[in-house]
C-alpha positions, 0 to 999 in steps of 0.5 A: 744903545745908540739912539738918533734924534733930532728936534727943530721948532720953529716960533715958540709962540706958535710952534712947528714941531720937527721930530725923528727918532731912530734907535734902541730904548733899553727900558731899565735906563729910561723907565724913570722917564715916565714919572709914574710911582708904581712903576719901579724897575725896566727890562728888555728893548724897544726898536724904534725905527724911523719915529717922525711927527711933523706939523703945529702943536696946535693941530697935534692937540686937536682931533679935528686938526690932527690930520695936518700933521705928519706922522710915521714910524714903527715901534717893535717889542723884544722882552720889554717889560716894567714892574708896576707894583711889584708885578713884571709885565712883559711885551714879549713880541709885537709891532706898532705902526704909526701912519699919521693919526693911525695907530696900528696894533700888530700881535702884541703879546702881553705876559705877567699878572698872571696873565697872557694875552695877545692885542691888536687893533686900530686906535686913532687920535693917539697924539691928541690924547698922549698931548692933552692936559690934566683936564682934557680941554680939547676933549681928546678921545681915543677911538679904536677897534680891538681884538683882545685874545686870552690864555689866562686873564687874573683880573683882580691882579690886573687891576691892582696895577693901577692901585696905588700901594700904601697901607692904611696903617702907615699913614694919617686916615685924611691921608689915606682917603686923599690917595684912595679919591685921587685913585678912583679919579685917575681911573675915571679920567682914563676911562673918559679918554677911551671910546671904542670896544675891545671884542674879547675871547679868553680860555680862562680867567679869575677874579679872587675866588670867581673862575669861568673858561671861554669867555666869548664877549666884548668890552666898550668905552664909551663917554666915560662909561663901560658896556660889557657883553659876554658869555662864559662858562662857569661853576659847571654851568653857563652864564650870559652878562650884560652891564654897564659901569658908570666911571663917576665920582662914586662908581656904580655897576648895572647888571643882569645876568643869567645863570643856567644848570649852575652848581649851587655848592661851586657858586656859593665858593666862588662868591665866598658866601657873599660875605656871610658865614651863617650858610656856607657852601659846604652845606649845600648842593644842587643845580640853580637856574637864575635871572638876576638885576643888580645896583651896585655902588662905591664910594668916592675912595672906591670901597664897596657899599653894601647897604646901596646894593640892589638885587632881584632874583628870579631863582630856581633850585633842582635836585637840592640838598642841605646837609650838616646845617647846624640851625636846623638841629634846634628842630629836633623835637619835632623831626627826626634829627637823621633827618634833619642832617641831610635834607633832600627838597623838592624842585624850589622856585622863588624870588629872592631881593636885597635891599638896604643890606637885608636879604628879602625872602618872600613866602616859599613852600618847600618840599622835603624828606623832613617836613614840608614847610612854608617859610619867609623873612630877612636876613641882614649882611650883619647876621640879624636873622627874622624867618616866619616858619610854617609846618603841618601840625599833623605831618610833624606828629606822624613824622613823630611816630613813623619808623626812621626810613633814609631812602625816602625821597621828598 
């Protein structure tokens, strides 16, 4: 493709730049020009028209400076698109317009990773942060107010773009650990360039197992942390989350979030029964209203710390079933075992804590067509399981006695 380009500086102990470029970038020529690893092939176009920046290398590396400096152009999208980590992303359509330190981000349309999204925006100080060096000396920021529409959003595919792909297996563990912290690093470093907020809608998206549609809600950079905002529907129900992500050298989340009229079944599934496969959701039904804080942590090669995790629940179960539940049949001799396959209990509220990779049970009573019952305990991520049960002596005997009734409610 023809492209046009002309460079002048001027006294390279203190340069002027004068730069233009006019012309069409056919990507599958010049994705290598970017260096970055991950990325390994190129697609479709990128009209550049009338490109110019004009002014002292100096201004162009400081925020308070940059408006010496001139800058214009426009750049339009046709099908250009990058492989990164084996996944096509393609810019199908949009525009950006430069007018000296403004950026101007028109109806980009972003496909691939299972995802579909349309962006635009205002972002200032683009050339401070595209000129700043591997430590941002001069504390470049990108500051800008965004527009993020969604079809779909697959956001664990997302944000394996940015991983770095290697198998453990193929390399020395010092190796390994070295990239996984150099990783988690890259990320912090972008997270601290960025500070504004991205308003989000989207109809669907997932992460792993978890599903929501309309989610309604926002994303904020800001001094190297990340705020979000938002509410979405989900597991029948609906959720309201706020947090903070706190991008460190050993990352850290602060949440809470509120659940109203969740299906108990879909939210054990969707959170793979939080690891354990002792109480699955094939056991269980109900509605579960909750309030929830949570402290979570990574490590510095961003593994997940279960033993650091925080959380406290304020949990109400209406309408719950447990059915098929294998442990209880070690009750038999004491409940009808009909009974004892499909248990039916009343409208149960409690806390629920975990901590030091137990989950805490604090003393519950609980109402059911079996027995009712007074229980308590920990149960550890590891599967050690310690429960203090309580039952009526007298209800357990009669429960002996009386002819097997299945509609009896609790």
């Amino acid at each position: 493709e023809l492209i046009e380009m002309q460079l002048k500086l001027v006294n390279l102990d203190d340069p002027s730049i004068d730069f233009s470029l006019d012309g069409v970038l056919p990507l599958a020529a010049v994705y290598g020009l970017l260096n970055v690893p991950t990325i390994t092939g190129g697609d479709g176009e990128i009209e550049i028209k009338k490109l110019n920046l004009d002014g002292k290398y100096e201004d162009m590396l400081s925020t308070s400076r940059i408006s010496r400096v001139d800058a214009s152009g426009i750049i339009e999208f046709d099908d250009a698109s990058l492989t990164i980590n084996k996944q096509k992303m393609i810019i199908d359509r949009g525009q950006l317009e430069v007018k000296d330190n403004r950026l101007k981000v028109k109806q980009v349309k972003l496909e691939g990773a299972g995802s579909e999204m349309l962006i635009s925006g205002d972002f200032t100080n683009l050339i401070p942060v595209l000129f700043a060096d591997s430590i941002n000396s001069k504390d470049a920021t990108l500051d800008f107010k965004a527009k993020l529409d969604a079809r779909d959003l697959d956001l664990d595919k997302l944000w394996k773009l940015s991983e770095i792909e290697i198998d453990e297996d193929d390399v020395e563990d010092e190796v390994y650990d070295s990239l996984m912290v150099k990783q988690t690093r890259q990320r912090e470093q972008l997270i601290n360039f960025l500070d504004g907020t991205f308003d989000i809608y989207t109809e669907a998206f997932n992460y792993n197992k978890l599903e929501g549609e309309d989610f309604d809600g926002s994303l904020t950079f800001k001094d190297g942390n990340v705020l979000i905002d938002g509410d979405v529907e989900t597991m029948e129900g609906s959720m309201n989350l706020e947090g903070k992500i706190y991008m460190e050298e050993e990352p850290r989340l602060k949440a809470n979030l509120i659940c109203e009229e969740i299906n108990l079944r879909e939210f054990f599934r969707q959170t793979e029964n939080f690891g354990q496969d002792y109480l699955v959701s094939s056991y269980l039904k109900g509605t579960l209203t909750s309030h929830i804080t949570i402290n979570s942590y990574w490590n510095k090669k961003g593994v997940f710390d279960y033993k650091k995790l925080r959380v406290l629940a304020g949990i109400s179960v209406k309408d719950g079933e447990l059915i098929g539940f294998k442990m209880l049949e070690d009750f038999s001799d004491f409940i009808k075992i009909r009974d004892l396959r499909h248990i039916n209990f009343t409208n149960m509220e409690n806390w629920m804590e975990i901590r030091n990779g137990n989950i805490v049970l604090p003393v519950m009573f609980i109402q059911s067509n079996a027995v009712n019952l007074t229980v308590s305990g920990a149960h550890s991520f590891d599967h050690d399981i310690d429960y203090n049960l309580k039952v009526n002596a007298g209800q357990v005997l009669l429960n002996r006695f009386k002819k097997y009734d299945s509609s009896l409610s609790p």
